[in-house]
C-alpha positions, 0 to 999 in steps of 0.5 A, a space after each residue: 891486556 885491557 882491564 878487567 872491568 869494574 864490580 858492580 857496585 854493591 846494593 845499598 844496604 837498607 836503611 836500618 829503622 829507626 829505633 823508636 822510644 818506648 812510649 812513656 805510660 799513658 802517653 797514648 791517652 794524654 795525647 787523645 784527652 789534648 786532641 779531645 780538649 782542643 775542639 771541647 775547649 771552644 764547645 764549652 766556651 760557647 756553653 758557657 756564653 749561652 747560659 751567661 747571657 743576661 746577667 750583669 757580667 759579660 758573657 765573654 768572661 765565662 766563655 774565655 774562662 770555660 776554654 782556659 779551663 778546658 784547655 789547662 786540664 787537657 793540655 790541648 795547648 802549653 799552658 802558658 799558650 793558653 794563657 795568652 789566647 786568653 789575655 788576647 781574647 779579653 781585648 778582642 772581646 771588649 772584656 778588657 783594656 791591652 793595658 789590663 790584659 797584659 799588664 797581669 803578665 808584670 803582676 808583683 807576685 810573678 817576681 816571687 817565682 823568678 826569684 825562687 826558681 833562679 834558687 832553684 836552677 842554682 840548686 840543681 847546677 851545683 847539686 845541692 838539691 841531690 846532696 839533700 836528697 841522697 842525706 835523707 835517704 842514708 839514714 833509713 834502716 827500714 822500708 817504712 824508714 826509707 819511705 819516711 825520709 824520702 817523703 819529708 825530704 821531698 816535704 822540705 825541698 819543696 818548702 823553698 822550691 815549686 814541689 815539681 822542681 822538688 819531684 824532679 830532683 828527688 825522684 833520679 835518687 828513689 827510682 834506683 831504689 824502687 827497682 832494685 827492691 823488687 817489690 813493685 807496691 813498695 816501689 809504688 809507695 816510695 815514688 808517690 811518696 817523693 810526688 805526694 810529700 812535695 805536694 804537700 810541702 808546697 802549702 808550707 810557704 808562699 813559694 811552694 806552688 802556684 796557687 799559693 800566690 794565687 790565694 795571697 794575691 787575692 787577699 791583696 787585691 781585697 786589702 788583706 794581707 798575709 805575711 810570710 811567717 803567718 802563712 807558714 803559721 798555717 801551712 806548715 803544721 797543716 802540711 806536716 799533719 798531712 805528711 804524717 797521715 800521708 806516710 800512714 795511707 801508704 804505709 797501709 793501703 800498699 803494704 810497706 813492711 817493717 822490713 829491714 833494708 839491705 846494706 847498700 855501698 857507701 856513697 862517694 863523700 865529696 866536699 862541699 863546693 863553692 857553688 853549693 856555698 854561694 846558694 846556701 847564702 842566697 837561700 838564707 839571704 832569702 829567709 832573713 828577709 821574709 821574716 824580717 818584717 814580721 820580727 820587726 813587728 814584734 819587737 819595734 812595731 811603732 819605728 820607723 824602720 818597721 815602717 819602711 821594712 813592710 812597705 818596701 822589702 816585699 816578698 817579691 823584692 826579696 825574692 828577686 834580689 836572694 836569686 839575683 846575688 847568685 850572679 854575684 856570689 862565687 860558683 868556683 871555676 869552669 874549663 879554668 876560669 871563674 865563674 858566678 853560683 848562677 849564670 845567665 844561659 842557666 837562669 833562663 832555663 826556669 820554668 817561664 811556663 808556669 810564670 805565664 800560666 799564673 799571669 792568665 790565672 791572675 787577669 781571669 781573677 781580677 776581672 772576675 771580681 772587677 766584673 761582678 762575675 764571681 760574687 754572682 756565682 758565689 751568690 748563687 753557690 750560697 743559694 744552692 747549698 744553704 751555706 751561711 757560716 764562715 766554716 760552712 762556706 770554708 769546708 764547701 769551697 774547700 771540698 769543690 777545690 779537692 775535687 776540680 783539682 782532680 781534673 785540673 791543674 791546680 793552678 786553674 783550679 785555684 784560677 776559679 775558686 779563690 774569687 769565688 771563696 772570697 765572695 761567697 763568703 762576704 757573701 754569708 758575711 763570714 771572714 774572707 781569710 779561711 775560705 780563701 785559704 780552704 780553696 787555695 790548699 785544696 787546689 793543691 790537694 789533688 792526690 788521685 790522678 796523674 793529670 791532677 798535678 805536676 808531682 803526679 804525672 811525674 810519679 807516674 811517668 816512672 811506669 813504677 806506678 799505676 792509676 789503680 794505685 794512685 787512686 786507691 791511695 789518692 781517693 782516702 788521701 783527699 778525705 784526710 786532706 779536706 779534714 785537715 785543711 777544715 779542722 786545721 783552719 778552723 783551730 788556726 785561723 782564731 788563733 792568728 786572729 784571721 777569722 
């Protein structure tokens, strides 16, 4: 009997489709504003080139400036990306040397975030920074508690810490939180006060954000310098006064009550790991030797060992050899063998972006003040408002940096005003330190939109945010911020002997 012939094959089933992620919230318009800002970014460029023509600095420059603006505030390009067309562009348009132009991408400062993010990924690979934030959240009782502790929490990380790497450890133990209250303006609050509170720690110390070092820098390259301890002398209190006024805004503008939390589990205690350890000593490493010379100089200012601290153990020295002993210090043991607090596949996960992103702000500063580009504008700025004291120029770039920092990222905002603060006020023959300092912590001031700063666009990726909440809060947020930055520097700055 012969066989019976085989089946048919069964048809192939279709392919079933593929199963899309959800898009994150305003994502559709981020990815308009970068398809808008690559063709505006040259638009500007050749702007900018027209009605610089004729002056004494090259057209170029404005034009090079005009589309790393454009192109930072909408992403048309990664950030350091564009930093390297614009190091490119300075040699091809004769505005600077090769050596010039990438010769700011080995800038000292650049060193101090090396060092302080290799603290930083260490923090994060041993959980350190969760066992922070999980701390100062037990202890709150109340709403209006838990906002507290959250926002100083997110205030201290990013004290040693950039304030987006700070949000992005805090935020995974808030979100939970913010969901499970069921009250989506408390939760609104609770994650702008995770963004909002690093934000403002940043201004705490050089290390805290961009342009913090962008300000420091500028003051260098003009003979003046400005230690660790006196600018923590500055941006502490004033980061603290707005922490507090931060807690009230939201406090009042989205109705945080004074409601009882409800009693949540108790949290696994785990032991204290020998990587956690390691960087608890790189971090005190760290401040030892940022205050060093300070304290040398109170107590022996005359020696010769004060001499040789503040000339050699720099900010970025310190920095970078606190981070480097991590791979030294002991992180305890991985699949059975031991292993260092930092390894080298997990150093360079550090942000190099934002490394390189500071570099192209550094050579657009130098050569606007090498070319004469930003005494002309602050000239022309004193011009047109009439400022002619040391706290009028203060509060006018002060104000300008608030607001660009709205539409850019603060680091490009900082990029253009901190030349320009410093000449505009030699310019009205006032002292360079509290103007420079008025726009370099204003650029970090921008509270009302999610473009204005890393914390921001974090907060509002969440989808527990809206852009109507960020800027009602945000908007009463930078008054509060341009009055304690003005009336901050102008109690503080006599008082440490910068103005």
């Amino acid at each position: 009997m012969p066989p019976e012939p085989p089946e048919p094959p069964e048809p192939p089933e279709p392919d079933a489709p593929a199963l899309r992620p959800e898009p994150l919230p305003g994502e559709g318009f981020e990815r308009g504003m970068r398809r808008i800002g690559l063709y505006a970014g040259p638009i500007a460029a050749a702007l900018a080139y027209w009605a610089s023509r004729g002056g004494k600095a090259p057209a170029e420059l404005p034009a090079l400036m005009a589309l790393a603006v454009v192109w930072w505030m909408t992403e048309a390009l990664p950030a350091a990306v564009v930093s390297l067309v614009v190091a490119c562009g300075t040699v091809l348009t004769g505005v600077a040397t090769a050596k010039v132009a990438f010769g700011a991408f080995g800038y000292p400062l650049l060193f101090l975030f090396v060092g302080s993010f290799f603290i930083a990924e260490a923090m994060k690979a041993h959980g350190l920074g969760e066992r922070l934030a999980a701390t100062m959240t037990s202890v709150a009782r109340t709403r209006r508690g838990l906002l507290a502790a959250v926002a100083v929490g997110a205030f201290a990380l990013s004290l040693l810490m950039s304030n987006s790497a700070s949000t992005a450890i805090i935020l995974p133990v808030v979100i939970p939180i913010a969901v499970a209250s069921g009250d989506r303006r408390f939760g609104a609050a609770l994650i702008l006060s995770v963004a909002w509170g690093a934000s403002v720690g940043g201004i705490g110390t050089p290390v805290g954000t961009p342009p913090n070092l962008i300000g420091l820098g500028e003051l260098r390259r003009r003979g003046l310098d400005l230690d660790f301890l006196h600018w923590m002398a500055v941006g502490v209190p004033l980061g603290l006064i707005m922490l507090a006024g931060m807690i009230a805004v939201l406090w009042a503008l989205l109705g945080v009550r004074q409601d009882s939390l409800p009693e949540a589990p108790a949290a696994r205690r785990r032991p204290w790991s020998t990587g956690e350890r390691s960087v608890v000593i790189a971090v005190a490493l760290a401040m030892i030797g940022w205050l060093l010379p300070t304290f040398l100089t109170l107590l022996a200012p005359d020696t010769a060992a004060t001499h040789w601290v503040k000339e050699h153990l720099r900010e970025e020295v310190v920095a970078v050899l606190a981070g480097c002993s991590l791979f030294v210090l002991p992180g305890g043991r991985a699949g059975g063998a031991p292993r260092p607090a930092l390894t080298w596949p997990e150093a360079v996960r550090i942000d190099w972006g934002v490394i390189m992103l500071f570099a192209g702000g550094v050579l657009l500063g130098d050569l606007a003040r090498t070319t004469g580009l930003s005494a002309q504008w602050g000239r022309a700025l004193v011009d047109a408002t009439g400022a002619s004291s040391t706290w009028s120029v203060t509060a006018l770039v002060t104000g300008v940096s608030i607001l660009l920092s709205e539409a850019t990222s603060n680091t490009a905002t900082a990029t253009l005003m901190v030349p320009i603060a410093a000449d505009l006020a030699i310019a009205a023959h006032g002292a360079p330190f509290p103007a420079v300092l008025g726009a370099t912590l204003g650029s970090s001031f921008g509270f009302m939109l999610p473009i204005s700063t890393g914390p921001n666009a974090m907060a509002y990726s969440t989808g527990r945010v809206t852009v109507g909440q960020m800027v009602k809060a945000g908007v009463v947020f930078d008054v509060v911020g341009f009055v304690v930055i003005v009336g901050g520097l102008r109690v503080l700055c006599p008082l440490l002997g910068l103005a």
